[in-house]
Backbone as ProteinMPNN parsed JSONL, in Angstrom:
{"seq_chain_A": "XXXXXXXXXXXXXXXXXXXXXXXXXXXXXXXXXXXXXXXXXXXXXXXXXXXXXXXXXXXXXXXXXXXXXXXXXXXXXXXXXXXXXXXXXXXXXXXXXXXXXXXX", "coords_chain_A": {"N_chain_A": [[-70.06, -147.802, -58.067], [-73.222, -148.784, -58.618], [-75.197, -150.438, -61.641], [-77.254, -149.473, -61.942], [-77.486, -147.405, -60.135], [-75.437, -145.704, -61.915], [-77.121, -145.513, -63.989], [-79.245, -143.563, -63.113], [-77.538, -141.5, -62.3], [-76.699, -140.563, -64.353], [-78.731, -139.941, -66.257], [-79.78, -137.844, -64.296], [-77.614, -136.018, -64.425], [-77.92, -135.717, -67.241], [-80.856, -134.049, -67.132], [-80.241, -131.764, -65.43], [-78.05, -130.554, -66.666], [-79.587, -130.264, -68.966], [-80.913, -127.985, -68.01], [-79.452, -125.645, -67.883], [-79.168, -122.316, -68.211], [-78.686, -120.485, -71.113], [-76.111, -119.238, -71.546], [-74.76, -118.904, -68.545], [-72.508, -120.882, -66.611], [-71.708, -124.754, -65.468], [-69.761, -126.491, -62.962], [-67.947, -129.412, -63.153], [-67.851, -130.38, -60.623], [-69.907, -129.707, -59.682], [-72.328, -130.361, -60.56], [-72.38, -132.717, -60.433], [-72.71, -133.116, -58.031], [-74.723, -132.196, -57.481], [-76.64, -133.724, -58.899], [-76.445, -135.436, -57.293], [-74.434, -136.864, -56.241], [-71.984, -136.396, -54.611], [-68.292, -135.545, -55.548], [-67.992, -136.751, -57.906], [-66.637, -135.668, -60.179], [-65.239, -136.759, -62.264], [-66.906, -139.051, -63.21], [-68.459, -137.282, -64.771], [-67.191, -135.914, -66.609], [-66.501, -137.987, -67.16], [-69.449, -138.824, -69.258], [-69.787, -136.832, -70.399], [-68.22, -136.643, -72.32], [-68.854, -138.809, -73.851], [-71.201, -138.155, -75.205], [-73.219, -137.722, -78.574], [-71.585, -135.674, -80.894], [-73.413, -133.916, -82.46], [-75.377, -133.784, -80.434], [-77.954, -132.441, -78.863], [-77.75, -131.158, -76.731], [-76.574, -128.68, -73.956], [-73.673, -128.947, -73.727], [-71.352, -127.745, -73.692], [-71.131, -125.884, -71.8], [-70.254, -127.097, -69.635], [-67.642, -127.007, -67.553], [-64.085, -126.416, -65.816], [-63.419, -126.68, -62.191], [-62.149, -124.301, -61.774], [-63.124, -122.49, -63.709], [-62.389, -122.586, -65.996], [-61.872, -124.195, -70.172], [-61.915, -127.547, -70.149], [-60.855, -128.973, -72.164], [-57.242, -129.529, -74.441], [-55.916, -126.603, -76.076], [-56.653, -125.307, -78.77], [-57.725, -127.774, -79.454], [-60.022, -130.06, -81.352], [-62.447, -130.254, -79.615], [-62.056, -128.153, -78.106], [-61.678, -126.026, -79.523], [-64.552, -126.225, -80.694], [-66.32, -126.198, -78.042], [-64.983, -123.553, -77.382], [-66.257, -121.523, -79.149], [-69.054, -122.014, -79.043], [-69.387, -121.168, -76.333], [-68.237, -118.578, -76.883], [-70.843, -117.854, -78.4], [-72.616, -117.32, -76.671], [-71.639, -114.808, -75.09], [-69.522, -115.368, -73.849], [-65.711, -114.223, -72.69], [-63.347, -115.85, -74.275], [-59.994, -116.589, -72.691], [-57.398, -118.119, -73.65], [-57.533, -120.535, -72.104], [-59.508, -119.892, -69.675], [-62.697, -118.951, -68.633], [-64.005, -115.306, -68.768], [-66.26, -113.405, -68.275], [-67.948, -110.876, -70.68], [-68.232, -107.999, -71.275], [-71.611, -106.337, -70.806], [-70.661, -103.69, -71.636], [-69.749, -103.327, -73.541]], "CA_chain_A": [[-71.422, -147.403, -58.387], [-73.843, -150.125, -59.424], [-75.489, -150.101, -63.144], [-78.477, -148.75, -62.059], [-76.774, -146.083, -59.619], [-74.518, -145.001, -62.736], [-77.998, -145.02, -65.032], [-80.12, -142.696, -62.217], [-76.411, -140.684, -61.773], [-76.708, -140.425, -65.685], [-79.836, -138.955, -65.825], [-79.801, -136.427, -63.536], [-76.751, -134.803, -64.927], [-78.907, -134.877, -68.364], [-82.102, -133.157, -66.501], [-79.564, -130.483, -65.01], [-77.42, -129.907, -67.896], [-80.27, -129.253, -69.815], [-81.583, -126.793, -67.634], [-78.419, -124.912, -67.46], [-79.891, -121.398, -68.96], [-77.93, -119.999, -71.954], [-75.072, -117.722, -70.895], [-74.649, -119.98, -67.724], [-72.058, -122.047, -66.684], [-71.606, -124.872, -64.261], [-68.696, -126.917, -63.212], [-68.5, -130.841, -63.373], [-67.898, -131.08, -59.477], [-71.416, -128.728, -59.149], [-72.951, -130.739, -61.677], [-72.123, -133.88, -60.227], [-73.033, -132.705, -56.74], [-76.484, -131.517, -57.905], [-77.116, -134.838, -59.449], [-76.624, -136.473, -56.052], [-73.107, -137.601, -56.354], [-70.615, -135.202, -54.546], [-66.79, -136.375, -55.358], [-67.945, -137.706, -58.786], [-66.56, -134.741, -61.144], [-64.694, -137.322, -62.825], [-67.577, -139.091, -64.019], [-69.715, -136.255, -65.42], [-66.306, -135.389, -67.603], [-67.061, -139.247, -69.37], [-70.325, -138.859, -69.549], [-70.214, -135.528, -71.5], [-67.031, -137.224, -73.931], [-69.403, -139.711, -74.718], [-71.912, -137.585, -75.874], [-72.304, -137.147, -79.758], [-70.794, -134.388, -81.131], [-74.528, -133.852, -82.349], [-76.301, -133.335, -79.472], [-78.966, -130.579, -78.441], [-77.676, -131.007, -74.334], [-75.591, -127.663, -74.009], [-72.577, -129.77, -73.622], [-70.4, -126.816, -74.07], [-71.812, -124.964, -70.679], [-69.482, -127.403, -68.395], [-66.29, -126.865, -67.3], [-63.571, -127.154, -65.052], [-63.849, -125.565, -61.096], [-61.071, -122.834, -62.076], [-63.691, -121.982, -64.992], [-61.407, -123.084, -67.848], [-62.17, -124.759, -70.448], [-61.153, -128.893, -70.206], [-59.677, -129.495, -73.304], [-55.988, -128.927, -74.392], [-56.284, -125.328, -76.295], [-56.595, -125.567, -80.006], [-57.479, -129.224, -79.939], [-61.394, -129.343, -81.927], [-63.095, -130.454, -78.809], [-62.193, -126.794, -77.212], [-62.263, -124.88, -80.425], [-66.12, -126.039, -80.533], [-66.572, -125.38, -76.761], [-64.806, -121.883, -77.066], [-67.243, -120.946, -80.506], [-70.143, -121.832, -78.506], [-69.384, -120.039, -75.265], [-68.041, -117.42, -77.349], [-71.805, -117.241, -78.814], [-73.413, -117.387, -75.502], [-71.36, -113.726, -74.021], [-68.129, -115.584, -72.529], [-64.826, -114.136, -73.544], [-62.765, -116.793, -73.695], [-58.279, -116.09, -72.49], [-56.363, -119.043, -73.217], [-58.448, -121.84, -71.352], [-59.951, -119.452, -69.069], [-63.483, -117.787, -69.569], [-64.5, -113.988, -68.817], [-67.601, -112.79, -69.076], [-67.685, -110.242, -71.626], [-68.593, -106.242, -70.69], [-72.176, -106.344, -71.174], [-71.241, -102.221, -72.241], [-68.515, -102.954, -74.885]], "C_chain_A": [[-72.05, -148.522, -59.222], [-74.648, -149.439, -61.122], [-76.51, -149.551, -63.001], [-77.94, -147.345, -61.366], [-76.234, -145.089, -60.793], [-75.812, -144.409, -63.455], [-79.276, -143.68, -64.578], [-79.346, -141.48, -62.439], [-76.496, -139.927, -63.368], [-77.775, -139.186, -65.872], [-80.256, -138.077, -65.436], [-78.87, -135.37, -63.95], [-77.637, -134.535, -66.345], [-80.108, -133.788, -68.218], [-81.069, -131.959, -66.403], [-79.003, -129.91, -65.609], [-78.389, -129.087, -68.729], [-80.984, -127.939, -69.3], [-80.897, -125.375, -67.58], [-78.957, -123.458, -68.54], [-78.758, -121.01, -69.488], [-77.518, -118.42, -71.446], [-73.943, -118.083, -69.544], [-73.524, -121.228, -67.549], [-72.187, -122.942, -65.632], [-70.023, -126.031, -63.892], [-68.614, -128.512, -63.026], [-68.732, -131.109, -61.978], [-69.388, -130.916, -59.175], [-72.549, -129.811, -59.497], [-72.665, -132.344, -60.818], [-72.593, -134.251, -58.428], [-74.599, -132.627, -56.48], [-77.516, -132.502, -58.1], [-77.133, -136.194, -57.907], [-75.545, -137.407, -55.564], [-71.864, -136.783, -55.921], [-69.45, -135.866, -54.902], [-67.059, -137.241, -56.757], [-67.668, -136.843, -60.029], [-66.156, -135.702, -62.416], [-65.93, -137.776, -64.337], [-68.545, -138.389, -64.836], [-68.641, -136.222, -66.27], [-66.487, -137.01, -68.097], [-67.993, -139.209, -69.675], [-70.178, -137.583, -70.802], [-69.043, -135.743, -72.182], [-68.14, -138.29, -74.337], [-70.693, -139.602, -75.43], [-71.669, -137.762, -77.516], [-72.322, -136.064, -79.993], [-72.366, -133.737, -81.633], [-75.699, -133.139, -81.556], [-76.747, -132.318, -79.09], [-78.769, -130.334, -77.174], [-76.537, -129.848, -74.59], [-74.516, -128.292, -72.91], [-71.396, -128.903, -73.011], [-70.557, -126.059, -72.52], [-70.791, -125.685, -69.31], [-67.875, -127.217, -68.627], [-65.354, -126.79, -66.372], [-63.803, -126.415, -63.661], [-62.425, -124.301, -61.487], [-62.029, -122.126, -63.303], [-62.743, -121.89, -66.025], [-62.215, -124.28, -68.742], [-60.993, -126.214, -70.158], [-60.043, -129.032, -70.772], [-58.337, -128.71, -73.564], [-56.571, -127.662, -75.697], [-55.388, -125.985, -77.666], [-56.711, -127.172, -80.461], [-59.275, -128.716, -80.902], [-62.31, -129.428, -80.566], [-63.094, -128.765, -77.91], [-62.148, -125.857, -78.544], [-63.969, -125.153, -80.662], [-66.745, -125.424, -79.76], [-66.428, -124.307, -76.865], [-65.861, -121.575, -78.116], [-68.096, -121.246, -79.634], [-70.509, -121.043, -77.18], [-68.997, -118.763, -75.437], [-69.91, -116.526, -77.662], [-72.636, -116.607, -77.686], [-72.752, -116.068, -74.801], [-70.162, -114.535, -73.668], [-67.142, -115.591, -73.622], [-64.061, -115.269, -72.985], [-60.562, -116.332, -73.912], [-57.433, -117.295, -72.636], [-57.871, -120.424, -73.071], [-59.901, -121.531, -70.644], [-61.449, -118.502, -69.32], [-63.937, -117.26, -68.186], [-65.691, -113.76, -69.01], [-67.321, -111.527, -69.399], [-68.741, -108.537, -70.654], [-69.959, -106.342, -71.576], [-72.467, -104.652, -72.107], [-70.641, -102.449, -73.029], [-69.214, -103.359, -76.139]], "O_chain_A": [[-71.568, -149.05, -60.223], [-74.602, -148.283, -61.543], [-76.912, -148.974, -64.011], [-77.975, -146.292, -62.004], [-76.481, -143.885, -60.743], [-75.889, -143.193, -63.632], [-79.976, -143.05, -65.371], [-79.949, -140.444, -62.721], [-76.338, -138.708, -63.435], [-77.669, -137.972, -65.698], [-81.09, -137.392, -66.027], [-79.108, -134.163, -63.904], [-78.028, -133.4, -66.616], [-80.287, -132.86, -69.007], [-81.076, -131.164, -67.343], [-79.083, -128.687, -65.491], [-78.309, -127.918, -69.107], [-81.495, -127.066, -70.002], [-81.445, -124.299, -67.34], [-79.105, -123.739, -69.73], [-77.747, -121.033, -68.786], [-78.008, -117.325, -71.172], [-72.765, -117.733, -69.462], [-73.595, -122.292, -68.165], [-72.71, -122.434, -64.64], [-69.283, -126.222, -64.857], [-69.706, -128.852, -62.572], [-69.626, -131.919, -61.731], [-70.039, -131.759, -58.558], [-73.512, -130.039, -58.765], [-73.564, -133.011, -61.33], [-72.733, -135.333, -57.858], [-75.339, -132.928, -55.543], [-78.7, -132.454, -57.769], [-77.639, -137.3, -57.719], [-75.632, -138.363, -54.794], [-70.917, -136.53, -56.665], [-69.5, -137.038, -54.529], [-66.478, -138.321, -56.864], [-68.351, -137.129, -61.012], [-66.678, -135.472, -63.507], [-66.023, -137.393, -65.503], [-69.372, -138.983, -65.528], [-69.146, -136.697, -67.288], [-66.601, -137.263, -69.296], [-67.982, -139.634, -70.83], [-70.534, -137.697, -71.975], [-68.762, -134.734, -72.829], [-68.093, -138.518, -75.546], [-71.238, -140.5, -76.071], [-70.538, -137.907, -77.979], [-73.058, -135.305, -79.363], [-72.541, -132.733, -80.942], [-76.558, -132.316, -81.872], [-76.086, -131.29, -78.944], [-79.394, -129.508, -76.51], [-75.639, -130.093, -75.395], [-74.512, -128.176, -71.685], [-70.666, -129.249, -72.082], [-69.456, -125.554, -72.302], [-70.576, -125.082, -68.259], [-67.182, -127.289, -69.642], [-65.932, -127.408, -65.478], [-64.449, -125.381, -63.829], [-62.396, -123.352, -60.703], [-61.533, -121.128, -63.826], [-62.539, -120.938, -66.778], [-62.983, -125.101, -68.238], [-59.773, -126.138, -70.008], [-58.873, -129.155, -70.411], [-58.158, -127.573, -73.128], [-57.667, -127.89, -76.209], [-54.347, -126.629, -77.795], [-56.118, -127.726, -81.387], [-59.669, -127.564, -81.081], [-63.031, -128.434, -80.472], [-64.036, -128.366, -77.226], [-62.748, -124.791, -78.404], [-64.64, -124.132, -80.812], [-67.505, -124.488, -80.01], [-67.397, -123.602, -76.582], [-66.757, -121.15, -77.387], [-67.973, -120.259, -78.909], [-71.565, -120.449, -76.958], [-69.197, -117.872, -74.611], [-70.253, -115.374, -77.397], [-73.232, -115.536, -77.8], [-73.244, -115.976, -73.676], [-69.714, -113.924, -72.698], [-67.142, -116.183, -74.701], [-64.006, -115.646, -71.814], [-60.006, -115.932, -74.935], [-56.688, -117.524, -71.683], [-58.748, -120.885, -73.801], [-60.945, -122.179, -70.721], [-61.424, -117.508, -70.045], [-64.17, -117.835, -67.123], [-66.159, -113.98, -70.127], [-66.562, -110.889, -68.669], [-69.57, -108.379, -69.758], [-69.843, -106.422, -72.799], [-73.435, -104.28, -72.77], [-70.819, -101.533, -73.831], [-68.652, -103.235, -77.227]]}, "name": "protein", "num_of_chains": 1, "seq": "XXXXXXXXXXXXXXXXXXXXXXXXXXXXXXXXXXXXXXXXXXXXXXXXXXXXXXXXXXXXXXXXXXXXXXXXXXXXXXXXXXXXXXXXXXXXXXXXXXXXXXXX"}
């Protein structure tokens, strides 16, 4: 992928990420698909590590196609992720997230 390809490819996952409505998840292949790049899950997972920890892009909203979270379990990068998808309705099992019984 040339430097402008990567900086267009860039881009578009920021537009789409941010649109991702709270509660919402999507998964990097989707996300990477969406953006115009099928077969590029890879790179959407460096793009969103090289985020800063900072950032207002709901970062936390991607994840893997089995709907797990990425990271190894109890590292901080997935105790952040799980606290924020926790806030957003998703129970989270291990790696794996649930959506939560909107009756309980």
């Amino acid at each position: 992928m040339t430097n402008q390809a990567m900086d267009n490819f860039k881009s578009q996952v920021f537009l789409i990420l941010n649109s991702i409505p709270f509660g919402e998840c999507i998964a990097y292949g989707e996300l990477a698909a969406q953006a115009g790049f099928p077969n590029h899950a890879r790179q959407v997972g460096a793009i969103m590590k090289k985020l800063p920890k900072d950032t207002s892009l709901p970062w936390h909203r991607v994840v893997n196609a089995q709907r797990r979270i990425s990271f190894a379990e109890n590292t901080d990068g997935y105790l952040r992720q799980k606290e924020k998808l926790e806030q957003e309705g998703w129970l989270i099992v291990g790696t794996k997230l649930q959506l939560k019984n909107k009756d309980s």
